[in-house]
C-alpha positions, 0 to 999 in steps of 0.5 A, a space after each residue: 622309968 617310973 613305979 606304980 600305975 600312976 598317975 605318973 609325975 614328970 615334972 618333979 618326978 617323985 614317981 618317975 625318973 628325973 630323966 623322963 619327960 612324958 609317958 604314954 600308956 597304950 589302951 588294952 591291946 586287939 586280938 592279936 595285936 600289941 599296942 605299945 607304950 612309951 616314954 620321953 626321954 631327955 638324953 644327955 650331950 657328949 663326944 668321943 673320938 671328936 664327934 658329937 654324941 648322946 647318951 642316957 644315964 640312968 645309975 650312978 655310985 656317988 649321991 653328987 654325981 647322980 644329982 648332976 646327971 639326972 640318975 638314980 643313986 646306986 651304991 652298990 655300983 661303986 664295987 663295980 669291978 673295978 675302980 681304974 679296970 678300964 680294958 684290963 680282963 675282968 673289969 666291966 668299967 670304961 673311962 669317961 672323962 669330965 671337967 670340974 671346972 671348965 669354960 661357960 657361957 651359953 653361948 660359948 663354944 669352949 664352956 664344958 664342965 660341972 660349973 657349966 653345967 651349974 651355971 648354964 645348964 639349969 642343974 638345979 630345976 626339975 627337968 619337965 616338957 614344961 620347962 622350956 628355958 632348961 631344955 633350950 639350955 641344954 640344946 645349946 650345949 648345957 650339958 656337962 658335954 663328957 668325953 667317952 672312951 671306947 664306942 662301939 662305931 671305933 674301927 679297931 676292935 680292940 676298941 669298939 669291943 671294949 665298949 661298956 656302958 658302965 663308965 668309970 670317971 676321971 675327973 680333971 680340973 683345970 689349973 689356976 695356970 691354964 684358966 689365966 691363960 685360957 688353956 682350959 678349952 672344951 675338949 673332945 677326944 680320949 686319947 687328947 685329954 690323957 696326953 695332955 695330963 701327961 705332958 702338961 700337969 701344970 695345966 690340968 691335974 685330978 680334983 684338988 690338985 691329986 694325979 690325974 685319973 680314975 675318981 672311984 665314980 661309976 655313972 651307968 650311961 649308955 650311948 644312943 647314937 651319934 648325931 653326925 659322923 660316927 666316931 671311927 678313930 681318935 683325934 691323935 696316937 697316945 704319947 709314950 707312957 700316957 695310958 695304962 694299960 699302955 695302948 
């Protein structure tokens, strides 16, 4: 959260994480007593299995996507194992889902996505209590608002055992097709943007036109709760062929 014993910057963060709004050092403890110390933080917008969520992220494999998500750049994670692992034995990796360039708008209830987040979600300015215009934003929706896999809350243990917070990205980008025809809505379930790239890659395809699927980003972001219903079950059944490992 921060290196050395301050003063503490939150507000261009040089000694503190970018994601860290305020610190609180407690004063020398009583006899027998332990005063505790804390930090603000600014967590980050997201859905699984059709519920709205929230996380932190706090490492990333890829310079681009440590800036975007307001974490630190690690390379090493990117020999995390393993790129495309998702729930095959030995990977520690689960699948997030983000949109390169999704709907936005502040006020738009489909905005979702990198050039949301860039437009709407101040991704440029420092992060600080301060800055109230950003954390407005980002109340409203100003996030990239990614989609999980696996959540701990999911009945089927196959699938809330799996949870893993080190996320493995699949980057979709809508189709010149589905933006001309306003396909390219927000979406919020697992299983309903892998169908999608199955059945319809003339509406979304990988960056750049590539298969749909696994980048080779790792983002460390673990989920902090739910801020409605628990996500329990995704919104629909994998069609045939849609996933690997097959589901």
């Amino acid at each position: 959260m921060a290196t050395g014993d301050g003063p503490f910057d939150i507000t261009t963060h040089t000694n503190t994480g970018d994601r860290v709004l305020g610190i609180h050092i407690a004063p020398p403890s009583p006899p027998g007593q332990f005063l505790e110390s804390w930090v603000d933080l600014l967590l980050v917008k997201g859905f699984d299995a059709g519920q709205p969520i929230l996380y932190l992220s706090t490492d990333a494999g890829d310079p681009l996507a440590s800036v975007l998500e307001r974490s630190t750049f690690v390379p090493a994670l990117a020999k995390a194992a393993y790129n495309g692992g998702d729930d095959f034995l030995g990977s520690s990796r689960e699948r997030l889902f983000g949109f390169l360039n999704g709907q936005t708008g502040t006020n738009n209830e489909q905005s979702q996505g990198f050039v949301h987040l860039v437009k709407d979600g101040h991704a440029s300015e420092d992060a600080s209590a301060a800055n109230t215009a950003l954390i407005d934003a980002l109340r409203k929706g100003g996030d990239l608002l990614n989609v999980f896999g696996d959540f701990p809350t999911l009945k089927d243990p196959r699938h809330s055992r799996a949870y893993s917070p080190l996320w493995d990205a699949q980057l979709g980008q809508w189709t010149q097709k589905a933006i001309d025809e306003g396909l390219n809505k927000r979406q919020i379930d697992e299983n309903v943007v892998f169908n999608l790239a199955a059945t319809r890659p003339d509406l979304i395809t990988g960056p750049g036109g590539a298969p749909y699927g696994s980048v080779g980003i790792d983002i460390n972001c673990a989920v902090i709760g739910f801020t409605d219903e628990a996500p329990t079950a995704n919104l629909v059944d994998p069609v045939p062929n849609s996933q690997f490992p097959p589901r």
